[in-house]
N, C-alpha and C positions, 0 to 999 in steps of 0.2 A: 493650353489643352482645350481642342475642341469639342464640343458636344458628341460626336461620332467617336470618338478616340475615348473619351469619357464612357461611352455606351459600349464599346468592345471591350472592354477595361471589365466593368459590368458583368459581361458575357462569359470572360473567360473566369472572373472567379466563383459565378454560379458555376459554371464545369466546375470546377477546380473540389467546391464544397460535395457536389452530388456523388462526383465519382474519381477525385484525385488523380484523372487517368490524364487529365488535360482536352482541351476545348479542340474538336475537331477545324482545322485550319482550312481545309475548304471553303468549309462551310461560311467559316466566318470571315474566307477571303470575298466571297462570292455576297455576303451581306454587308462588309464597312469597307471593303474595298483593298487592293494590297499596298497600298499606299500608306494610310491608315496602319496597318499591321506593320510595313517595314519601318516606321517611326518608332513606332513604340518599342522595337526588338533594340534598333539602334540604343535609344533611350535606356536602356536597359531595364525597361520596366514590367516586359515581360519577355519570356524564353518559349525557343523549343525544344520540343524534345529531341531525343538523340533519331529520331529517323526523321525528323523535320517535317510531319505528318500530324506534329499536336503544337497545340499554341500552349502553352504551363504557366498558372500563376506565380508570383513570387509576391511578400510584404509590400511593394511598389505597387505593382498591381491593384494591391487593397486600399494603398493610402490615396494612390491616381483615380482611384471610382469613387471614391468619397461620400460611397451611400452608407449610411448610420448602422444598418442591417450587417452590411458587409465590415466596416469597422468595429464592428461591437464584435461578430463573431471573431475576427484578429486579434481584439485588444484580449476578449476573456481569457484563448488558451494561451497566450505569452504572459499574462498577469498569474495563471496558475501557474504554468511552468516556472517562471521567477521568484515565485512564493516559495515554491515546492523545493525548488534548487535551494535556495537559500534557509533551508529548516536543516535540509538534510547535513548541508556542508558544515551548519555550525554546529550539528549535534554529532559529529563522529569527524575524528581524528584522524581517518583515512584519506585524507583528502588527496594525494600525490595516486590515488588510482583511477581506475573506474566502475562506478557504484555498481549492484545490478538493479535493473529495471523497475523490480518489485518495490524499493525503495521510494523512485522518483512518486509512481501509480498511487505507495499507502500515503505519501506525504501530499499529494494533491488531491487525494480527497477531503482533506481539512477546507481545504480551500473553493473548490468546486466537482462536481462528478466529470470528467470526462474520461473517455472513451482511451485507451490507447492508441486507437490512432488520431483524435485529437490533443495528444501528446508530443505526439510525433509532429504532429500539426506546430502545435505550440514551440517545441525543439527547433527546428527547422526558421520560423520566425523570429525569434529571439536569432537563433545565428549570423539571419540578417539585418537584424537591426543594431550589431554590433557584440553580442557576448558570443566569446567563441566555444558555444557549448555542440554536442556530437552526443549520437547512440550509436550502437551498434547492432548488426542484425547476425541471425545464424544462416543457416542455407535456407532454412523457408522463410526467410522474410521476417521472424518475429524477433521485438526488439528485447536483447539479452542484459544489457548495459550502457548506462550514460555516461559522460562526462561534465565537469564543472568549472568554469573556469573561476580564477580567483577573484577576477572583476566582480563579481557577483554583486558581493559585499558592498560596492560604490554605486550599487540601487539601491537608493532611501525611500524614495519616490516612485513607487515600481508605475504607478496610472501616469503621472505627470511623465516620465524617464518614457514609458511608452508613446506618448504625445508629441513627445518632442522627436523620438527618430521617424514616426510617420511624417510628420512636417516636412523632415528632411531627406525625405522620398519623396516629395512630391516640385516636381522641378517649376521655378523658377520664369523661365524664359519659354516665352512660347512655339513649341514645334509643331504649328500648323505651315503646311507645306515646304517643310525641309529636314529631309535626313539627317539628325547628329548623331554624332559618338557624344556619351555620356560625360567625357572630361573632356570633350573640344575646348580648350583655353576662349577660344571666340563666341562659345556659346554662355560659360559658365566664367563667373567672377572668382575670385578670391571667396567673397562669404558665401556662395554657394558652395565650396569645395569643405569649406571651414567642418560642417556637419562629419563630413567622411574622413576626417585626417584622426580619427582613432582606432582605425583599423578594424572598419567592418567587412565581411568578409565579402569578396567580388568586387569590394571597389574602394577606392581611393588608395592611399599610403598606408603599409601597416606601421603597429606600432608594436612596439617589446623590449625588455630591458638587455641590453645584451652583454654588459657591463662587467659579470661576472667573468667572461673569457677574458683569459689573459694573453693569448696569441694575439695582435691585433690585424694581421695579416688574416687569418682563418678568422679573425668575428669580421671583418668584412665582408668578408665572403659568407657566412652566414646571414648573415643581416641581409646581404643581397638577396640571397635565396628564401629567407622568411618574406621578404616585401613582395618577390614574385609570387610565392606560394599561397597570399592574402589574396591576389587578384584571382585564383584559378575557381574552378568549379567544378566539384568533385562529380555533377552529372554532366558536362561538357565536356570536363577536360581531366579524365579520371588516372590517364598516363602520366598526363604531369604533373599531376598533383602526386601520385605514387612516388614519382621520383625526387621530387623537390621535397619530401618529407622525409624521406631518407638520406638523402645530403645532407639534411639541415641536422637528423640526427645524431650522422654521421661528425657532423664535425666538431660538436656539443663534447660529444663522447670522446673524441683524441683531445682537444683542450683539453679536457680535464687528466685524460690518461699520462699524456706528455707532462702534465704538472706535477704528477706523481711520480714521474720517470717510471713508469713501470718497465719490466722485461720486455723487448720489440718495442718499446714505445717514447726511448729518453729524449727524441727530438721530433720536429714534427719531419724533419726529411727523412730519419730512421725510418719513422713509421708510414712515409706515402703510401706506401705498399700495402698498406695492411686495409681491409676490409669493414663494412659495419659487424660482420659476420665474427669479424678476427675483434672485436671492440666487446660485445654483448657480453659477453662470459669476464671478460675483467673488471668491467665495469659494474657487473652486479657483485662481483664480489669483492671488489672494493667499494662499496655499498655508495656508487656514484647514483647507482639507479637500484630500485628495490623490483619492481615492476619489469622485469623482462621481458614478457610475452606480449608487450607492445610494441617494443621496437623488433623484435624477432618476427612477427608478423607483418613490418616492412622491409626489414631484412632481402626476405625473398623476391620481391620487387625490385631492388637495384639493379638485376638484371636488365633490367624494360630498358636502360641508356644504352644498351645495343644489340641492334636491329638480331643480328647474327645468333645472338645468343637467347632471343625471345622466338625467334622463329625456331633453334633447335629444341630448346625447353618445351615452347609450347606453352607457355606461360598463359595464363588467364587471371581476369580480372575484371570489377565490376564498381559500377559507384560506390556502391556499401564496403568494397575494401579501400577506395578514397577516401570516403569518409572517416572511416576508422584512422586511417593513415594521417587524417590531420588532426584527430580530437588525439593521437598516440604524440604528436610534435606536441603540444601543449604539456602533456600529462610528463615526459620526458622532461622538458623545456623546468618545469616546474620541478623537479627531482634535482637534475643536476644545480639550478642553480641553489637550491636550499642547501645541496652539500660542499656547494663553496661557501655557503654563508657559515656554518658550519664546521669547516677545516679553518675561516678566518677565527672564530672565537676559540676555537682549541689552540693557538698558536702561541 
């Protein structure tokens, strides 16, 4: 990492803090050069935004500038968000939903004052440094609810555990004057890879237990479509993430239903036919999932797998239904498999 690269790095996450609008790319094509800029996108250490008009911070970003100022403001709101997550989860039983908002805001005032949107701040970077926690927004943009995931609990260490994934954002081998992809095998080692094979999200290998399905044919396919679903990004790539969360639902929910044999469901070929749509309503009531109005709010999305059927709908959608669409894969993911754990001790 060269000193210019080091100082756009800099640049974009002053934008990023002042106005989370993203750093005008002109501007800062025309000061460090677009050379400079297209490394660093390769790199994956920072992004654009969806009209390709803003250069956007990301956790990489903060760890690639390595000014104390700008790490100190990354480390506090991820060190309150982890504090805060972790009060919340072990003092209420609800865990297999999503909290609301109010929750995360009173519990992280114990720990620091920030702002909701340096909440959101904090959210956002813990996701990429590996916990796969989500909010959710309403139509104007104000955030209604979070999620948790169960990793939580395996930060002991929340300053140290933070130190260690900026480390491991900050690459290795030096990209002055050459474009890489961030998992170029030629660029990156084995222990360079090492950091990201626990399923952070955008990048490496994911990871999840999938154990609990008993079809092994369809937990293939599952597992396939989780490991895709880890690399996507809900502001880049907000169709596919919509879709790939609803397959993965999708097919959670017939394991389980084909296990029960229910009515339309005693085989998994009986059931190809049938729908997430044709899944929701049995599965809550055969208490596979408690939480319906998550996966029913991706429900409406399976439509997006074809072209035909999104253009007569009309269908619409936005990051923030991405988003929602992957922190509802977790929240799902975590329901069904507690009710196999579950139907195994009742046996």
């Amino acid at each position: 990492m060269d000193d210019r690269q080091q100082a756009l790095c800099k640049a974009v996450c002053d934008d990023y803090i002042q106005s989370r609008g993203g750093a005008n790319r002109k501007r800062l094509v025309i000061e460090f050069g677009p050379q400079s800029i297209s490394q660093l996108i390769s790199q994956n250490i920072i992004e654009t935004s969806s009209d390709g008009n803003r250069l956007m911070a990301k956790l990489a970003t903060f760890a690639v500038a390595d000014d104390p100022a700008l790490l100190d403001y990354a480390k506090v709101r991820m060190a309150v968000v982890i504090r805060a997550m972790k009060d919340v989860y072990v003092s209420d039983d609800l865990s297999n939903q999503l909290y609301p908002w109010e929750r995360l805001s009173a519990a992280a005032q114990q720990h620091g004052r920030l702002t909701e949107d340096d909440l959101r701040v904090g959210i956002c970077f813990v996701r990429e440094a590996g916990l796969n926690a989500g909010y959710q927004q309403d139509g104007e943009g104000s955030v209604r609810a979070f999620g948790i995931p169960d990793t939580i609990l395996e930060v002991r260490d929340v300053e140290g555990w933070i130190d260690e994934r900026l480390n491991s954002l900050r690459p290795r081998a030096p990209i002055v004057g050459q474009a890489m992809h961030a998992f170029d095998p030629s660029v990156f080692g084995a222990e360079d890879l090492a950091p990201f094979s626990t399923g952070t999200p955008g990048v490496g290998r994911a990871s999840s237990d999938f154990s609990f399905m008993t079809n092994e044919s369809l937990r293939a396919v599952v597992e396939r479509d989780y490991e895709e679903l880890s690399v996507l990004h809900p502001g880049r790539n907000p169709k596919s993430v919509l879709i790939m969360a609803g397959a993965i639902i999708e097919g959670v929910l017939l394991d389980a239903l084909v296990r029960l044999r229910k009515k339309s469901f005693e085989t998994i070929e009986a059931a190809s036919g049938r729908s997430l749509n044709d899944m929701i309503g049995p599965a809550r009531a055969a208490g596979i999932i408690t939480e319906d109005r998550l996966a029913d709010a991706v429900r409406k999305y399976r439509a997006l797998a074809h072209p035909a059927r999104e253009s007569r709908d009309n269908i619409e959608y936005s990051v923030h239904d991405a988003q929602l669409a992957k922190a509802a894969v977790e929240v799902i993911l975590r329901e069904v498999r507690r009710w196999h754990r579950e139907s195994e001790r009742s046996k």
